[in-house]
SESERO-387586 format. One record per residue (C-alpha): residue in three letters; chain; x, y, z. Coordinates in steps of 0.5 Angstrom, whole numbers, plus 500, padded with zeros to 3 digits. Layout:
! residues N
[atom 'ALA','A',[X,Y,Z]]
...
This chain:
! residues 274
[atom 'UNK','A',[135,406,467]]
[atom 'UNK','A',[134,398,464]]
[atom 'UNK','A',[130,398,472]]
[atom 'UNK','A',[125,403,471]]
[atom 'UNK','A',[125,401,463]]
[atom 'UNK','A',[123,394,465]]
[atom 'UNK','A',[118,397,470]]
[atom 'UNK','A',[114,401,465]]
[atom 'UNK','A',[113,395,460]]
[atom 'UNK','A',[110,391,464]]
[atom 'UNK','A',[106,397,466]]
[atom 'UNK','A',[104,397,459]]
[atom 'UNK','A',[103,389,458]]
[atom 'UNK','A',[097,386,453]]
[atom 'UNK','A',[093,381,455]]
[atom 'UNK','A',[091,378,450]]
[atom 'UNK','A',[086,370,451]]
[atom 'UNK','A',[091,365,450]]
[atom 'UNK','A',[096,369,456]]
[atom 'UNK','A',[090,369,460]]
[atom 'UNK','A',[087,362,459]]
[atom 'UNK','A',[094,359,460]]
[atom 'UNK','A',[094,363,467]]
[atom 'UNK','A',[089,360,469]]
[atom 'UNK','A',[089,353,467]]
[atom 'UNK','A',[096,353,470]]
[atom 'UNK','A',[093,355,476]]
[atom 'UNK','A',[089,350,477]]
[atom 'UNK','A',[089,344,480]]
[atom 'UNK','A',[092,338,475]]
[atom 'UNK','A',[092,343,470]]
[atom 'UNK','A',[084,341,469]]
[atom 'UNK','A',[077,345,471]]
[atom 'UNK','A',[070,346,470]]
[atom 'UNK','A',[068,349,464]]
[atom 'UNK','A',[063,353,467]]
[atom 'UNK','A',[068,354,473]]
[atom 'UNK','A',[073,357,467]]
[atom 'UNK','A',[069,361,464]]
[atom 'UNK','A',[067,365,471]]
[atom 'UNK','A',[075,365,472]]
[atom 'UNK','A',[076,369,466]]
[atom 'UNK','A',[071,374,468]]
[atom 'UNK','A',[074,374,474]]
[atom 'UNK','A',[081,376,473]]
[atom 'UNK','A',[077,380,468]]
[atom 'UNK','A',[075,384,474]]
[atom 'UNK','A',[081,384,477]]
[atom 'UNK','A',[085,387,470]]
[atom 'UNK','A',[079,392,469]]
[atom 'UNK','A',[082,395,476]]
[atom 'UNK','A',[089,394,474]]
[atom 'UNK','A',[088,398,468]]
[atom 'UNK','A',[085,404,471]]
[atom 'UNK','A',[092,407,473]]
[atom 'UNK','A',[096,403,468]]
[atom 'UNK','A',[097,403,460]]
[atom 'UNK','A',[095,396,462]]
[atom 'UNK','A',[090,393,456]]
[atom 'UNK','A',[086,387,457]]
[atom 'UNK','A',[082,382,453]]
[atom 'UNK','A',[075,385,454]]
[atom 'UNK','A',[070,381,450]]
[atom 'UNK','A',[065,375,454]]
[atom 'UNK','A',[069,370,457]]
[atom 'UNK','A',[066,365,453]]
[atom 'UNK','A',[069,369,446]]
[atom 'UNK','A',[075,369,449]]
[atom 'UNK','A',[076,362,451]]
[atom 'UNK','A',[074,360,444]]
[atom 'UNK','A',[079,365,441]]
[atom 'UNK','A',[084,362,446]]
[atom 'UNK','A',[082,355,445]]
[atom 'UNK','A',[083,356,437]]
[atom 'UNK','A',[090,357,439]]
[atom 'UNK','A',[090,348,439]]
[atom 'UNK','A',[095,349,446]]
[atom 'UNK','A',[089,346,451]]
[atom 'UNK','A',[084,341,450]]
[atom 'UNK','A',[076,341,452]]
[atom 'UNK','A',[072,335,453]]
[atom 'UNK','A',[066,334,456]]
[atom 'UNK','A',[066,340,458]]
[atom 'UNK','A',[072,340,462]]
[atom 'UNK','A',[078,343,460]]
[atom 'UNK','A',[085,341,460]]
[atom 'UNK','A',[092,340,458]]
[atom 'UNK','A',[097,335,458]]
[atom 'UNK','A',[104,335,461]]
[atom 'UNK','A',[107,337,454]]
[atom 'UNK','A',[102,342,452]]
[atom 'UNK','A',[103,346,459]]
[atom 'UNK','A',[111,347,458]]
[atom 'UNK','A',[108,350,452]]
[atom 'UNK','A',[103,354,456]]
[atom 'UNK','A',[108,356,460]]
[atom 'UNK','A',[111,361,457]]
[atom 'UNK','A',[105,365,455]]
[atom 'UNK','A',[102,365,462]]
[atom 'UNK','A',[110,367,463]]
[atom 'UNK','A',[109,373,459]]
[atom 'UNK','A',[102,376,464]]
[atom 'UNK','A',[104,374,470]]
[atom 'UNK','A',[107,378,473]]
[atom 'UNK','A',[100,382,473]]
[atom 'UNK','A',[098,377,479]]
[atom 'UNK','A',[104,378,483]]
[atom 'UNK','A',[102,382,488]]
[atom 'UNK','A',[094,379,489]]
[atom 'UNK','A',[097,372,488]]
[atom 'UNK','A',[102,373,494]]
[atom 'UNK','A',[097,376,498]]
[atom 'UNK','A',[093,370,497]]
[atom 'UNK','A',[099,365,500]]
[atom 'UNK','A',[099,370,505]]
[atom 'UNK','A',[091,368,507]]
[atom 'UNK','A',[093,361,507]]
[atom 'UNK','A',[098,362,511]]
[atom 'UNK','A',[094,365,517]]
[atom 'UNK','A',[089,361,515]]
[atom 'UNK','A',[093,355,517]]
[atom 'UNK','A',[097,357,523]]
[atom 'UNK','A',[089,360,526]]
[atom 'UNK','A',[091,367,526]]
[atom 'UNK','A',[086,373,526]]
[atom 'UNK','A',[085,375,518]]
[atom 'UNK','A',[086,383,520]]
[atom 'UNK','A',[090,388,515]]
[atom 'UNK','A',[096,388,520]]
[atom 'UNK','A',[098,381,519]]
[atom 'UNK','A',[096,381,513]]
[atom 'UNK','A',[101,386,510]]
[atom 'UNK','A',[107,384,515]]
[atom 'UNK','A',[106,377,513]]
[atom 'UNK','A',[107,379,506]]
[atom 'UNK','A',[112,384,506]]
[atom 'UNK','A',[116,378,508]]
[atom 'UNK','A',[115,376,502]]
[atom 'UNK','A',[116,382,498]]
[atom 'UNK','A',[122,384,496]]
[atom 'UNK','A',[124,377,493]]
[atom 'UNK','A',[118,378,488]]
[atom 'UNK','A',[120,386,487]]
[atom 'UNK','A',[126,384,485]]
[atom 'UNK','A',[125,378,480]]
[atom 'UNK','A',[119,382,476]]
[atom 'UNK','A',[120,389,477]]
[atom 'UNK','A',[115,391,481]]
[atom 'UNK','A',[115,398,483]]
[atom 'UNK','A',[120,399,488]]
[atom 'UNK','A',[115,404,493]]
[atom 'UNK','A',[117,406,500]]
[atom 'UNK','A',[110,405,502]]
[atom 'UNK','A',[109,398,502]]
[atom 'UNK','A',[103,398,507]]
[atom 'UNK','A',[099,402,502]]
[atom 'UNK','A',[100,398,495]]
[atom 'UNK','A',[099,392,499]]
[atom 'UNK','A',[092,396,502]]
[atom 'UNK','A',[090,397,494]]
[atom 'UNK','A',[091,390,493]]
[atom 'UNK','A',[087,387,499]]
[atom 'UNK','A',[081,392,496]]
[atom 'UNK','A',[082,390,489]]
[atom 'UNK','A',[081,383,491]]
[atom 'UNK','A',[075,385,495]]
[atom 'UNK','A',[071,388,490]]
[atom 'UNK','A',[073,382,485]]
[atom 'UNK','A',[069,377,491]]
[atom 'UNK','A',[075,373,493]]
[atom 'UNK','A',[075,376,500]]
[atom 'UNK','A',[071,382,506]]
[atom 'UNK','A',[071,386,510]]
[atom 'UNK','A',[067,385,516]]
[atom 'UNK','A',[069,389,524]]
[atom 'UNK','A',[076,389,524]]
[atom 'UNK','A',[077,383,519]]
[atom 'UNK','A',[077,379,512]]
[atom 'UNK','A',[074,373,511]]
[atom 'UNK','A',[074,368,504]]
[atom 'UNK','A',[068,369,500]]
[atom 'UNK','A',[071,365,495]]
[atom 'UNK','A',[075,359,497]]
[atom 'UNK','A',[076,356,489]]
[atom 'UNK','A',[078,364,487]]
[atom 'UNK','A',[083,364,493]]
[atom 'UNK','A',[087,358,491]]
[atom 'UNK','A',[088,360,483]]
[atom 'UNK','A',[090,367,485]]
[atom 'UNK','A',[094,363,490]]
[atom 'UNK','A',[098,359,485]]
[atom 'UNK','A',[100,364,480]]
[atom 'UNK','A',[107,364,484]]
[atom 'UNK','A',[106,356,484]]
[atom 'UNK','A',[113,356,480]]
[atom 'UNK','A',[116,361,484]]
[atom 'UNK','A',[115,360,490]]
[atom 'UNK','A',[118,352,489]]
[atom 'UNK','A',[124,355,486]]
[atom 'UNK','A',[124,359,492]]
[atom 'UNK','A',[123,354,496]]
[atom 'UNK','A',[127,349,494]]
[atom 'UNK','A',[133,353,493]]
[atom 'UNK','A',[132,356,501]]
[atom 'UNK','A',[132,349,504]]
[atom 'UNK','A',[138,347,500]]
[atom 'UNK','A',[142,353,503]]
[atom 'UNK','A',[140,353,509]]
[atom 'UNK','A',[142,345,509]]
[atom 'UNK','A',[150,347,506]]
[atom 'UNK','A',[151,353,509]]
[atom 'UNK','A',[152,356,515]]
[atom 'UNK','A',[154,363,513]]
[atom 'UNK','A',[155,368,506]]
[atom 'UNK','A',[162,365,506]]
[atom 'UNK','A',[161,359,505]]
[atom 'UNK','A',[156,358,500]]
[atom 'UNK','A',[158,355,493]]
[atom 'UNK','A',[153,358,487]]
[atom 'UNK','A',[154,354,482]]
[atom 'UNK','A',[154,347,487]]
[atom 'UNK','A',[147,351,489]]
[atom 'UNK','A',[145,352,483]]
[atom 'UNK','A',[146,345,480]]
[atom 'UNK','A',[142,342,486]]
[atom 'UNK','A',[137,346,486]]
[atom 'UNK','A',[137,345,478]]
[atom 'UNK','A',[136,338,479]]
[atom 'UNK','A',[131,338,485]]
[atom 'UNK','A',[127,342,480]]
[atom 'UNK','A',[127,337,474]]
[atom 'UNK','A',[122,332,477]]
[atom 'UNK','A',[118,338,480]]
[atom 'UNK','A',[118,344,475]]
[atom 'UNK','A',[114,346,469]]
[atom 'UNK','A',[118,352,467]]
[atom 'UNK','A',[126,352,464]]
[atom 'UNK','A',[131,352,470]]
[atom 'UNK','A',[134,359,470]]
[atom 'UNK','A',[140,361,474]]
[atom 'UNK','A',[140,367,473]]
[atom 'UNK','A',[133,367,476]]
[atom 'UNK','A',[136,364,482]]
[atom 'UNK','A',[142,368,483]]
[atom 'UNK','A',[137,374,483]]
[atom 'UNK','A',[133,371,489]]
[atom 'UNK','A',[140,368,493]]
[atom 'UNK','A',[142,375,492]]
[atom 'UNK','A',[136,378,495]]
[atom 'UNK','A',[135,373,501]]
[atom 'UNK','A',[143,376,503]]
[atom 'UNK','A',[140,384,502]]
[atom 'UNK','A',[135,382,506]]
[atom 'UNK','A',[139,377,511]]
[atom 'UNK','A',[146,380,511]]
[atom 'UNK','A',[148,376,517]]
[atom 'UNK','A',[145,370,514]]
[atom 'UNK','A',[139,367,514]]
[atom 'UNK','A',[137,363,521]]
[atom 'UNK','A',[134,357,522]]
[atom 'UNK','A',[127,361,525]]
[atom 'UNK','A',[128,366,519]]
[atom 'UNK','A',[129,360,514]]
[atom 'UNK','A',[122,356,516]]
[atom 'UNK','A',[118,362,516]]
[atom 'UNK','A',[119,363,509]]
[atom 'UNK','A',[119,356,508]]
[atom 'UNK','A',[112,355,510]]
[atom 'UNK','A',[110,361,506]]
[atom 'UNK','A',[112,359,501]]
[atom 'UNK','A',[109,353,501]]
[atom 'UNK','A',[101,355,501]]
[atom 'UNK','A',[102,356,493]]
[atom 'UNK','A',[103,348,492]]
């Protein structure tokens, strides 16, 4: 019940400006972008929530990006200057929450997104099929942490999402394969899991490092490590409990232990949100 009770809130989420402004200035890289490059982002993801929306109690800012970039600048909690937009270091701790509030609304076009890097990356053909069998590695972790819906059919939600990313213009269809559009598109939809996918990380290869089966993994010694890794790396609040759910998915996923060729697989798909 308390499962399908988180499912339904976050299919009923409201985006308001700042949410969104702190998503995407998160996103990008050193916390900085273009004014003008930000104001096509947010009518971007506009785009992207407008379809979203459509099979969903989902509701959105939908005003002129600019309107909503100016009520989200009005917040004080990100800065402009010379038409470059920005935050500090402190001020993205606090952008962090709100972006934490939305995110789980990228998730899915997000992992996506790494998976296309990825195969880009390794020189492998962009097809559906790739596409889909890559990020299926991938998903159960991320269902599990944000309350996705827990569909059999993992194939043809993930088909949604490709065509969803295909109409707002980040990638297409062409013979048989995608290619990028919008490589700048791909890269900030890519790091909305930036955060997530580093604590995955981090806590994947410390696992992997002190332990050679389920028995002899030490949470609390895990957690600690992971926690102290992260200090210098993470902007968000360390959470054990966030953890112990993603260490408890790798043993649903991995019952005889996570192998090494297992673990690097991961390990570079996590990577391609950094």
């Amino acid at each position: 019940i308390a499962q399908q009770v988180m499912i339904a809130i976050n299919e009923a989420a409201a985006v308001n400006a700042l949410p969104l402004c702190a998503a995407i200035l998160l996103a990008s890289k050193n916390f900085q972008c273009e004014k003008y490059i930000f104001l096509a982002l947010i009518g971007k993801h506009q785009q992207l929530l407008a379809l979203k929306s459509e099979h969903s109690l989902l509701t959105y800012a939908q005003e002129e990006s600019e309107a909503v970039y100016r009520q989200a600048l009005t917040m004080n909690k990100f800065s402009e200057e010379e038409q470059a937009v920005f935050c500090s270091t402190k001020q993205a701790l606090q952008l962090n929450y709100y972006r934490n509030n939305i995110v789980h609304l990228f998730v899915l076009p997000s992992l996506l997104c790494n998976t296309l890097r990825y195969l880009l990356w390794k020189n492998k053909v962009l097809t559906t099929d790739n596409i889909i069998h890559y990020s299926a590695q991938l998903y159960p972790f991320l269902t599990a942490e944000y309350f996705l819906k827990r569909e059999e059919n993992i194939t043809r939600i993930l088909q949604t999402e490709l065509q969803q990313l295909q109409k707002i213009g980040v990638l297409k269809f062409t013979r048989g394969e995608y290619s990028i559009v919008d490589d700048l598109l791909l890269t900030v939809f890519a790091r909305h899991l930036r955060e997530t996918f580093l604590r995955y990380q981090q806590l994947l290869s410390l696992l992997q490092r002190s332990a050679t089966s389920w028995a002899d993994v030490d949470k609390k010694a895990l957690c600690d490590r992971c926690k102290a890794r992260l200090q210098s790396l993470s902007i968000e609040p360390f959470d054990e409990k966030v953890i112990l759910v993603f260490l408890q998915s790798l043993q649903t996923v991995y019952p005889d232990f996570v192998q090494e060729e297992q673990g690097k697989l991961l390990e570079d798909l996590f990577y391609h949100s950094f």
